[in-house]
C-alpha positions as CSV (number, residue, x, y, z in Angstrom):
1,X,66.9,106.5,142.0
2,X,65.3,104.9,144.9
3,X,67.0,102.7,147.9
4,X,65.0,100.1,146.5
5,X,66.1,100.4,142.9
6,X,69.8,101.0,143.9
7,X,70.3,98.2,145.7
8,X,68.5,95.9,143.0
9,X,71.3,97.8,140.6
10,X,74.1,96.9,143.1
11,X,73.1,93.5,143.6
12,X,72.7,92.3,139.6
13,X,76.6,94.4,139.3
14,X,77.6,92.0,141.8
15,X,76.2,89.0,140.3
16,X,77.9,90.4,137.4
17,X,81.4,91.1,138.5
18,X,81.6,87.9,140.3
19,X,80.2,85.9,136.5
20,X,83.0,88.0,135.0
21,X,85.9,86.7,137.5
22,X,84.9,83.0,137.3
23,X,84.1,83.2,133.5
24,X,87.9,84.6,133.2
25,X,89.4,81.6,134.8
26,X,87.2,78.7,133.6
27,X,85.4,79.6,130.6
28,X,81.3,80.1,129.9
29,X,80.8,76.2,130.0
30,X,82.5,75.8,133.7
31,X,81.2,79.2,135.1
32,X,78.3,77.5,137.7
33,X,75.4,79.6,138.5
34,X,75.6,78.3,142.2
35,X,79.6,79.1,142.0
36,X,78.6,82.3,141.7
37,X,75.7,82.5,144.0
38,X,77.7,80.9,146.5
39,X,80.8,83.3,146.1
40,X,77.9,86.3,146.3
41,X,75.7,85.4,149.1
42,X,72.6,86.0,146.6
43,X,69.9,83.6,147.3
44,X,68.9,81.2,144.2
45,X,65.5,82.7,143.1
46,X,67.0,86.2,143.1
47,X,69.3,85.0,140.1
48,X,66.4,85.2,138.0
49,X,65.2,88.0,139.0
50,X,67.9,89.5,137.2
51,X,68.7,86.7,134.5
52,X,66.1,84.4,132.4
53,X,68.7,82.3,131.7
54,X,72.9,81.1,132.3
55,X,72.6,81.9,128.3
56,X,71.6,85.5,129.3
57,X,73.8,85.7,132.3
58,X,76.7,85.2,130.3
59,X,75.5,87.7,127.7
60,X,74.9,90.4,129.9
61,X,78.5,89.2,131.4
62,X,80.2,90.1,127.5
63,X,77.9,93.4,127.8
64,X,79.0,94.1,130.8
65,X,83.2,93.8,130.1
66,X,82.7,95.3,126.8
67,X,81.4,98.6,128.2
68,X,84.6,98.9,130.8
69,X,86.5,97.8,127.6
70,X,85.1,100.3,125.4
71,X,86.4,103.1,128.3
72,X,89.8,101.8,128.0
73,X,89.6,102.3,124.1
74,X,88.1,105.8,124.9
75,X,90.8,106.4,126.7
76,X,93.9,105.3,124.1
77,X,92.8,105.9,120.6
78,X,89.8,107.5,121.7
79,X,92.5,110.2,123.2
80,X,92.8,113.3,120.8
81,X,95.9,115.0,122.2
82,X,97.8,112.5,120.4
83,X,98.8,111.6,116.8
84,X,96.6,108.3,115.6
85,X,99.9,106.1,115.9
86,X,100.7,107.0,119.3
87,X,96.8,106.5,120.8
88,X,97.4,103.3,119.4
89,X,100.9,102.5,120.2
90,X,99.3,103.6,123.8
91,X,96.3,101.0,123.4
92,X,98.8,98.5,122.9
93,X,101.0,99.3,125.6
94,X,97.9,99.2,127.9
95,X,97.1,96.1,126.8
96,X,100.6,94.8,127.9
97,X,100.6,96.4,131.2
98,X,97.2,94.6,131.8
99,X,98.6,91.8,130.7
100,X,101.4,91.9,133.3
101,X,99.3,92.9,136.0
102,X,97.1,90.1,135.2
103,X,100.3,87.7,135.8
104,X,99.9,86.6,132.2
105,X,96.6,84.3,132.8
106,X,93.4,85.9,132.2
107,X,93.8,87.1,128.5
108,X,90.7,88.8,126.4
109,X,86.9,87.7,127.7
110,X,85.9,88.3,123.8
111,X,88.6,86.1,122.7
112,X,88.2,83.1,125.3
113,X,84.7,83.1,124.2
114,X,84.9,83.4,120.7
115,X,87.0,79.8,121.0
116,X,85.1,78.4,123.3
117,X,81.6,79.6,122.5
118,X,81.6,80.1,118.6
119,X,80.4,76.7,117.4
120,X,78.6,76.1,120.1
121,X,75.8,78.8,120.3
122,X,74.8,81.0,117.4
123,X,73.7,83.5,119.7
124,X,76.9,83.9,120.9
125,X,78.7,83.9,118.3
126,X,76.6,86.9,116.9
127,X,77.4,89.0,119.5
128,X,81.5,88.1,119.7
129,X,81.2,89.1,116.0
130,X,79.3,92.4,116.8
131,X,81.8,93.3,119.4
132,X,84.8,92.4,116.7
133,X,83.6,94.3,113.9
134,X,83.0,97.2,115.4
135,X,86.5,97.1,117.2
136,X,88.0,97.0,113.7
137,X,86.1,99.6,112.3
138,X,87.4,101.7,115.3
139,X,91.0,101.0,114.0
140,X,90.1,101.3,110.8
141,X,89.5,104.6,111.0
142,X,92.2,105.6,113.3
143,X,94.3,104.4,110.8
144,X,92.9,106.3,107.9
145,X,93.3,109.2,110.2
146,X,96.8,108.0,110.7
147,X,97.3,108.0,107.0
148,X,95.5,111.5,106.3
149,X,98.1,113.5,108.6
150,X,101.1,111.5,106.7
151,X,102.0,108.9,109.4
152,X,101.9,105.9,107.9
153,X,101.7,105.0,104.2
154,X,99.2,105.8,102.0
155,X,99.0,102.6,99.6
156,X,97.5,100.4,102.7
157,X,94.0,99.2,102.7
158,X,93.1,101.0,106.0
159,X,90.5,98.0,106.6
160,X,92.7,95.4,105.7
161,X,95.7,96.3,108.4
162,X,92.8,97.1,111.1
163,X,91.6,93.6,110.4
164,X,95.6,92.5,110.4
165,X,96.8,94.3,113.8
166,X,93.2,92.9,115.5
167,X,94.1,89.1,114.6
168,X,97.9,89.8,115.1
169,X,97.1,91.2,118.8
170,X,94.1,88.5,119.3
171,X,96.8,85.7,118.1
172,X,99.9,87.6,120.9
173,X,97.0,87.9,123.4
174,X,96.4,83.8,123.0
175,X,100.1,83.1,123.4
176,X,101.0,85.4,126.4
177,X,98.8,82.8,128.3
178,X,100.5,80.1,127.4
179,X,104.4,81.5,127.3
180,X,103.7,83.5,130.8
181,X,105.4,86.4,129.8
182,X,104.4,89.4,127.4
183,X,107.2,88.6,124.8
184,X,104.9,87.5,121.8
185,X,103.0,91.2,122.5
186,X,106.2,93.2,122.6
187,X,106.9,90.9,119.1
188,X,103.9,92.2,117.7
189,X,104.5,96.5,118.4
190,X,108.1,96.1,117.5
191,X,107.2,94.8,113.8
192,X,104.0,97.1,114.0
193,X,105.5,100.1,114.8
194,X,109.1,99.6,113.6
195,X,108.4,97.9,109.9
196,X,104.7,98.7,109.1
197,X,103.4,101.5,110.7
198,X,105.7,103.9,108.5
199,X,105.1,106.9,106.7
């Protein structure tokens, strides 16, 4: 890769990560393209160099976070020296510590957009969906490992409770931002793994 190329690279990550951090606390709709410029030091007509439009800008944003989100899942259920209920007792647990760290503010970029963004652009909204349904097709199939090595029981619709422990854990996710502490999360694992998740 050439200097030239590199620091073209660089330059659109940072125009990225800096989106990402504004579109956390204030939404798509109040993210400002000079906001971010500004913060940057980018000048104006390099932003479209790198973006056509906001509407792609804040697409290549939700690209952008769901590639460093898929790592985290590669990393918990994705992890194959543990049983299927413990990868995803461990995504969870992640998810709590990130939540903590995060001071209970930022919560999910795919969630805050899916209820901000869903019935207002189509486009969107396709791609929030994308994201989600292949999210729960990855626990979907963790838990029909799960239930394959005897873990947890075998009359459950493996689609159904991947569908369930997504919206249960969206919902938590929701409420830690508005309770300030991690208490509706810990709610969620303990009637997860203590009442359904059961051989």
């Amino acid at each position: 890769m050439s200097g030239q190329t590199a620091t073209k690279e660089s330059t659109k990550t940072l125009l990225l990560e800096k989106g990402l951090e504004i579109m956390f606390e204030k939404g798509y709709n109040n993210t400002g393209i000079m906001e971010v410029l500004h913060a940057t030091g980018v000048p104006k007509g390099s932003f479209y160099h790198y973006f056509e439009s906001k509407e792609d800008f804040g697409l290549q944003i939700i690209n952008y976070f769901q590639n460093s989100y898929d790592a985290k899942l590669n990393a918990t259920i994705g992890n194959l020296s543990l049983s299927p209920v413990a990868r995803l007792k461990a995504y969870f647990e992640q998810g709590m510590e990130m939540a903590s760290g995060n001071a209970c503010r930022k919560g999910c970029l795919i969630g805050n957009l899916s209820t901000e963004m869903s019935d207002q652009s189509e486009v969107f909204r396709k791609r929030l969906l994308e994201i989600q349904v292949k999210t729960t097709e990855r626990f979907a199939n963790l838990l029909l490992e799960a239930q394959q090595k005897g873990e947890i029981c075998q009359s459950y619709n493996c689609q159904d409770l991947a569908e369930f422990l997504q919206s249960a854990w969206s919902g938590a996710t929701m409420r830690v931002k508005t309770s300030k502490n991690i208490e509706p999360m810990k709610a969620v694992m303990r009637v997860l793994f203590e009442k359904i998740l059961k051989p």
